[in-house]
Phi, psi and omega in degrees: 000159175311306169285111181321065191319335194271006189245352171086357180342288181337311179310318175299293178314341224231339183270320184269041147239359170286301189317298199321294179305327179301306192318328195298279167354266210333313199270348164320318214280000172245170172324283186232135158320137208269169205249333194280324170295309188323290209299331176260040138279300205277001160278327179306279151348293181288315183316246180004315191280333196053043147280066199256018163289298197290338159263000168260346131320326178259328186299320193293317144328292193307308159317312196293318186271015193277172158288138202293341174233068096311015215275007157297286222293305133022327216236306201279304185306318181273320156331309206274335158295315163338308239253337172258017155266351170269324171291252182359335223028052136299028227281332165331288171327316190283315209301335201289334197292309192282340166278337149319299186288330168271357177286287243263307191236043195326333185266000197302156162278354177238063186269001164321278149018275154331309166300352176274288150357277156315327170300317189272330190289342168292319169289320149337301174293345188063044161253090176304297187326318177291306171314325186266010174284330190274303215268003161289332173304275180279010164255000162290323210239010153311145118288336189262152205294315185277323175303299200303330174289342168306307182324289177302322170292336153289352174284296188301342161311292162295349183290296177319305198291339172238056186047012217255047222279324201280338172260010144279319172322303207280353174275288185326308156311328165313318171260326208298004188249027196278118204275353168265014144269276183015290186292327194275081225283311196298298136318328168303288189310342201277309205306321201292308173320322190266342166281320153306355159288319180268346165283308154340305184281348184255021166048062179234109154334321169308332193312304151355289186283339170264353169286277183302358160287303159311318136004259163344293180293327198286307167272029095339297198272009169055060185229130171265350193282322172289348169267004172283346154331273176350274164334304181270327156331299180288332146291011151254305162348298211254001193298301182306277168343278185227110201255002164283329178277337160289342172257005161261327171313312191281355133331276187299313198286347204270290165332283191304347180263325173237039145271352156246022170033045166301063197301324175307297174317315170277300134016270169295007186269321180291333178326298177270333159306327185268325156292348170283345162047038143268007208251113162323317169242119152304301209281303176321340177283309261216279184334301169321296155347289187290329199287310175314287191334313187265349156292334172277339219273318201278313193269353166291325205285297184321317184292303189299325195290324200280339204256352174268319156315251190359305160284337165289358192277312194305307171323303176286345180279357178248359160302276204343300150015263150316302193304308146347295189287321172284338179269338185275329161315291172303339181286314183313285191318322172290001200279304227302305165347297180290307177293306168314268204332302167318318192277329189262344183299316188306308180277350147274350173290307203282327172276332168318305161335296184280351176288304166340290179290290179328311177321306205276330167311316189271305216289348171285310131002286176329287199291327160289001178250005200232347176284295172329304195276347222233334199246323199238324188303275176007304194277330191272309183298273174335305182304321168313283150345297172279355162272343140322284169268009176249146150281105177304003172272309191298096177323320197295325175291350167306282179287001161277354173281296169343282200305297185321317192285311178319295180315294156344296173314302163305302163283016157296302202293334173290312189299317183287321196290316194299334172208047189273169153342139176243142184252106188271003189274226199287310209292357197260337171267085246148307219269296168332308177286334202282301201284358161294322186300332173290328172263044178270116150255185179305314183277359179201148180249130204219100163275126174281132151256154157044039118352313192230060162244331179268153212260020285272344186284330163269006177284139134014132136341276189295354157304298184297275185339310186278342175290348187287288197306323197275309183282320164323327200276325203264005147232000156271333149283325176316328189261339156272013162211343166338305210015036148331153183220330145244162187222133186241122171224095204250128197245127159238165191213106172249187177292337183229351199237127143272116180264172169202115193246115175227128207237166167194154183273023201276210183302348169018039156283169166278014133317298170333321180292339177287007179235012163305308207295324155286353175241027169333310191271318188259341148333300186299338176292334171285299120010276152351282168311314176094036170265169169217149186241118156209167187242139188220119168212156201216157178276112161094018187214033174035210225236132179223158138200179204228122179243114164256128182224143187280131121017000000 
């Protein structure tokens, strides 16, 4: 394998797969997996196949679909991308993945783990310093008596890797007679190795008997990736001494890397084949040698380029994303911005409006009651009064009290017919003629044109209601200051509009204009409407005005 095995990674891995079954459990007991398991079955998977492009890809997913407090599976997800950009020799790259999950996630538990991690991407780096600094980090934060021999055996590690042998020795004694490495056959053999290495490199006789007890134990347990550790220990051992037994060692390691398709391993197994100066072909060994070298080198730079395209592709779809979400947030803000406005324009039209009507309301009230006293109270007090005071036996004054009440009478009946009900149903252009048709006298002629060019059945109610109204006001004044003898009232139809253009021949001084101030109540009504009313008049041209009202 890629990962140096004789350093303890596996152990670490081995903890977040424990987490990885529980997560498993848990989610057997629901219907279906939460989408965040799906992906770590099939990352999990690929992982296992040392399929590990496809698996830091699903791992990364997984990371992807969690929630922002979500921060294990987030944690849990990002460990195992680390931990295969540190295999690939990513190490920048891991280093960036696992300080990312402590930042994010100071409290997790098995954040040791990371400190672990970080530990090898450093010794990987030749930053010794650095490494026992991760892996002092993470031995505070083990609890168990075997996580901490562990610990300790990559602190003694570094030590080997940077020559320091007498302070790997003396971490390796410490533990190796420690009874759960002990219990532990697998962890024993590392411990045993690395302490036969150091006895070695320090000419301590011993080095021997613990090498090959680790041996023993590792083809005991029929693994091969851990006797290759072995293996090349013991062909350096023997490199000098006997260098046929270091080229059957660096042999067997050679074997063993690549049944487990270790390119790195092998790669050091020829390392002593060739130097064991036992090997018939050198140069072919050395050729092989560059050719492994320079193919992983080629499918590691690929695998990264391919998993640095991935997040960036990713990167812009969660710009892109974002960007979406933020422009549909502004749009929201603006509907909602734009409906208030609308919502407060609408309900200052509609209380202007009613305010309108209210206006036009008191002011008609106004103008029939200021109609009563000026036209009827006067004439009604006079009747009283001469029927007071005439004697009513004088037929002729009978009748002339008659004729007064007559008079009285009618002109009620106008006043009441003038502001009675508009019937807006089918009846209404009918309705309309009959009262242009009521101020036709002996003294005045009053012509409809093109009347029945309006559709009068699609027009508005309140439409309907202000054209009645406005040429009733604009012909009872005609009749009372006009003095006129004809009124031309002509209906045009457009696609949105009804115009009514309405003339008379009367006195058309600018005295006329004084009884604008009586067709008060029907402007606002027209108004009213989002109609427009105007007047136009010259001395000796009579009277003109014009009402555009909508469809």
């Amino acid at each position: 394998m890629i990962l140096k095995r004789y350093n303890f990674p596996i152990f670490f891995i081995m903890a977040f797969a424990v987490l990885f079954s529980c997560k498993k459990e848990e989610a057997s007991n629901k219907k279906e997996k939460p989408q965040f398991e799906k992906l770590l079955d099939k990352a999990y998977s690929y992982y296992e196949n040392q399929k590990f492009d496809s698996a830091i890809v699903y791992y990364y997913k997984a990371k992807l679909v969690c929630t922002p407090d979500e921060l294990d599976n987030i944690s849990f997800a990002l460990y195992y991308i680390a931990t295969i950009q540190k295999a690939q020799c990513d190490f920048s790259g891991s280093e960036s993945t696992a300080t990312e999950s402590l930042k994010i996630n100071p409290n997790y538990s098995q954040n040791f783990s990371f400190y672990n991690l970080l530990g090898l991407n450093y010794l990987e780096l030749n930053d010794f310093q650095e490494a026992i600094k991760y892996y002092n980090l993470s031995y505070k934060e083990v609890k168990s008596q075997i996580e901490k021999c562990v610990i300790k055996n990559n602190i003694a590690y570094v030590y080997l890797e940077s020559k320091q042998f007498s302070k790997a020795k003396v971490i390796l004694e410490s533990i190796v007679k420690h009874d759960s490495l002990v219990a532990n056959k697998k962890n024993y053999a590392k411990v045993l190795d690395n302490l036969g290495f150091a006895y070695f490199k320090l000419n301590k006789t011993q080095a021997i008997t613990y090498l090959n007890k680790s041996l023993k134990i590792r083809d005991s347990l029929q693994n091969d990736s851990e006797s290759i550790a072995s293996h090349i220990h013991l062909s350096e051992y023997y490199l000098n001494s006997n260098p046929t037994l270091a080229e059957d060692f660096a042999q067997k390691a050679y074997n063993s890397a690549t049944a487990i398709n270790s390119p790195d391993d092998r790669i050091e197994a020829i390392k002593f084949q060739i130097a064991s100066g036992n090997s018939n072909d050198v140069k072919k060994l050395a050729l092989k040698q560059m050719s492994i070298s320079d193919s992983i080198n080629k499918i590691r730079q690929a695998s990264k380029n391919q998993f640095a395209k991935f997040k960036f592709d990713n990167s812009i779809a969660l710009k892109e994303s974002e960007k979406q979400k933020t422009q549909k947030q502004l749009y929201i803000i603006l509907f909602f911005f734009a409906s208030t406005i609308l919502l407060v324009i609408f309900f200052t039209i509609r209380s202007r409006n009613r305010r309108k009507l209210k206006t036009i309301s008191y002011e008609t009230e106004t103008r029939i009651s200021k109609r009563l006293h000026d036209e009827l109270a006067n004439d009604v007090f006079n009747a009283l009064t001469y029927a007071e005071t005439q004697d009513l036996q004088d037929s002729a004054k009978k009748e002339q009290l008659l004729e007064n009440l007559d008079a009285i009478y009618t002109r009620t009946r106008n006043i009441a017919k003038e502001n009675s009900d508009i019937d807006t149903g089918s009846n209404f252009q009918d309705n309309l003629q009959s009262m242009i048709a009521s101020y036709i006298s002996n003294d005045v002629n009053v012509l409809i044109q093109n009347q029945n060019t309006i559709n009068w059945l699609s027009v508005k109610k309140e439409v309907k209601i202000a054209v009645y109204r406005t040429l009733q006001e604009l012909l009872v004044n005609m009749k009372k200051h006009s003095q006129c003898s004809v009124v031309a009232i002509r209906f045009e139809n457009t696609k949105k509009e009804i115009i009514i253009n309405y003339s008379d021949n009367g006195i058309g001084t600018s005295e006329m204009l004084k009884f604008k101030n009586g067709l008060q109540n029907a402007e606002n009504r027209i108004l009213a409407i989002k109609g427009t009313l105007t007047f136009e008049t010259e001395s000796g041209k009579g009277f003109k005005a014009q009402i555009i009202v909508p469809e």
